[in-house]
ZAPA-421982 format. One line per 2 residues: number of its first residue (from 1); their letters; for each residue x, y, z of N, C-alpha, C. Coordinates in steps of 0.001 Angstrom, whole numbers, plus 500000, padded with zeros to 6 digits. Layout:
# residues N
NUM> a> X,Y,Z,X,Y,Z,X,Y,Z; ...
# end
This chain:
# residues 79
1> xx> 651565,110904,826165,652900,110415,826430,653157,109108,825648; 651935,107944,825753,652458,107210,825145,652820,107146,823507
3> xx> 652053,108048,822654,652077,108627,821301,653813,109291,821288; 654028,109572,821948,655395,110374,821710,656118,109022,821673
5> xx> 655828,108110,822935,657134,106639,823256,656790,106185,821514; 655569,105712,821244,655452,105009,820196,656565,105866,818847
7> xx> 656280,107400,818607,657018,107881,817866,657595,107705,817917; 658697,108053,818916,660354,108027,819242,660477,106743,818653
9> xx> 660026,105373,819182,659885,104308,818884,660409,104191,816768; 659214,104413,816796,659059,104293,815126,660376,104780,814354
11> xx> 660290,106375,814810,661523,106711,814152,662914,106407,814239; 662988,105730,815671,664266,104882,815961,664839,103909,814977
13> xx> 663568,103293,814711,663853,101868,814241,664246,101892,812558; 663376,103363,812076,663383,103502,810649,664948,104397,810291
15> xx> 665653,105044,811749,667096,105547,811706,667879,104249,811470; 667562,103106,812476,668163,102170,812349,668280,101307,811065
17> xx> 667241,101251,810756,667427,100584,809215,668075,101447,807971; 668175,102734,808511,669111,103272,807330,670112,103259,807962
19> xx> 670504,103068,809089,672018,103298,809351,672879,101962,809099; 671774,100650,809019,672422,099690,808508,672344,099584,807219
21> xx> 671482,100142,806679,671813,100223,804436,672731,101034,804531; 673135,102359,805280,674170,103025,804739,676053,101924,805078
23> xx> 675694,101857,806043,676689,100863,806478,677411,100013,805620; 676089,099520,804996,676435,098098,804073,676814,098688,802967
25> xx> 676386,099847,802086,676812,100476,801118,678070,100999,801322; 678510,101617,802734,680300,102169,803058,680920,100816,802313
27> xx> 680610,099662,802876,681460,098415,803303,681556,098131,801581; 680673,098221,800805,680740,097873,799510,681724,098329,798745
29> xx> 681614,099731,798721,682316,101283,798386,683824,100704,798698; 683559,100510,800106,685353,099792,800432,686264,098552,799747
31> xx> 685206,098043,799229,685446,096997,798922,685789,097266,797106; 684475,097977,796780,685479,098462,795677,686428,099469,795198
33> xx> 686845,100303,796190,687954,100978,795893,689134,100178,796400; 689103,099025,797386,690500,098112,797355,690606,097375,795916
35> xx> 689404,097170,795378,689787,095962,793983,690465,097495,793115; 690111,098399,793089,690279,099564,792317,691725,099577,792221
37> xx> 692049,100089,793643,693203,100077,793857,694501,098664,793218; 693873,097800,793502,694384,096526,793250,694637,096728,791850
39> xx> 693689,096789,791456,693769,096768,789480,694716,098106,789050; 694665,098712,789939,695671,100529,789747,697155,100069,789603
41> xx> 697680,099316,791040,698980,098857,790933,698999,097716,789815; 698284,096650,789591,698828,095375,788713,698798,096855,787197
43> xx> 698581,097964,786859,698187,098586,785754,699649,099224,785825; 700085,099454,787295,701479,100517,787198,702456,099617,786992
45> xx> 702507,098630,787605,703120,097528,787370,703440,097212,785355; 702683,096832,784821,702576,096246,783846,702998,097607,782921
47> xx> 702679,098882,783628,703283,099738,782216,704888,100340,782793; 705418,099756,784017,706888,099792,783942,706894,098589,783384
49> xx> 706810,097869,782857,707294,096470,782150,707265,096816,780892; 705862,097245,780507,705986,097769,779101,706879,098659,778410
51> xx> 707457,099903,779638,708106,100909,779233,709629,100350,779528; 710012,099807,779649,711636,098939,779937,712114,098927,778663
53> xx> 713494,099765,778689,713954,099403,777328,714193,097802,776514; 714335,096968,777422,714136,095538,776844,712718,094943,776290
55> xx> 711640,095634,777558,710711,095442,776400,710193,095764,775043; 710504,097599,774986,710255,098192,773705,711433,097307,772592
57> xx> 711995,096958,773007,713149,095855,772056,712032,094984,771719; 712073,094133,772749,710985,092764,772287,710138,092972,771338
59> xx> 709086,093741,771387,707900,094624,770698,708852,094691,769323; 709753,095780,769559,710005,096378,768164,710618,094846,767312
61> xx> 711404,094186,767649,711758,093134,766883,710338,091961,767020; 709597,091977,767455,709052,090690,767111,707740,090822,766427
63> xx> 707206,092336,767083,706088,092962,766205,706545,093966,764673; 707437,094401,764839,707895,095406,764014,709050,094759,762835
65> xx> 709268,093790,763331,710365,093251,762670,711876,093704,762387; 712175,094791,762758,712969,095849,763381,713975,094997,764240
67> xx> 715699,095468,763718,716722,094752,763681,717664,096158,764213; 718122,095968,765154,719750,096736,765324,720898,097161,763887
69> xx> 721102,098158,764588,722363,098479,763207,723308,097796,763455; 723821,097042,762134,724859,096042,761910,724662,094681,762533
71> xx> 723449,094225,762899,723005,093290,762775,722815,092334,761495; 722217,091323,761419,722431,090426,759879,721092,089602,760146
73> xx> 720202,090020,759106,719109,088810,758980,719290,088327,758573; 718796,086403,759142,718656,085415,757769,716797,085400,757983
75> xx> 716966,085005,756517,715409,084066,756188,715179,082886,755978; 714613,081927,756587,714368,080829,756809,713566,080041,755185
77> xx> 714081,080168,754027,713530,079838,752656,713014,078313,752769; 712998,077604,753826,712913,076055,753931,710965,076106,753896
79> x> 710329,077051,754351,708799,076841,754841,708372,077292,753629
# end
């Protein structure tokens, strides 16, 4: 009888220590699918900004150099 208490015993304690590593690994997991998430929206966020017709403006004129029809460039010959 007492061989069985001691078992029960043993294996209790060795359930217990995985049920607190698994635990701590959920809590991690949670922790990084909120930053996940977090970084998901600031990502949806930033590509409606990108996709805004005012921005593809910005872009196209300041990277592209790209001017509206009937618009008028000057060039700055002073630099």
């Amino acid at each position: 009888m007492a061989v069985v208490l001691i078992y029960a015993a043993i294996t209790f304690a060795a359930q217990s220590h995985e049920l607190y590593i698994l635990k701590l690994e959920i809590k991690q997991l949670e922790q990084k699918i909120a930053r996940e998430e977090e970084e998901k929206r600031r990502l949806l966020e930033e590509k409606d900004e990108i996709s805004s017709d005012e921005s593809i403006e910005k872009i196209a004129r300041e990277k592209l150099g790209m001017v509206k029809d009937g618009e008028r460039v000057f060039v700055d010959t002073n630099n």
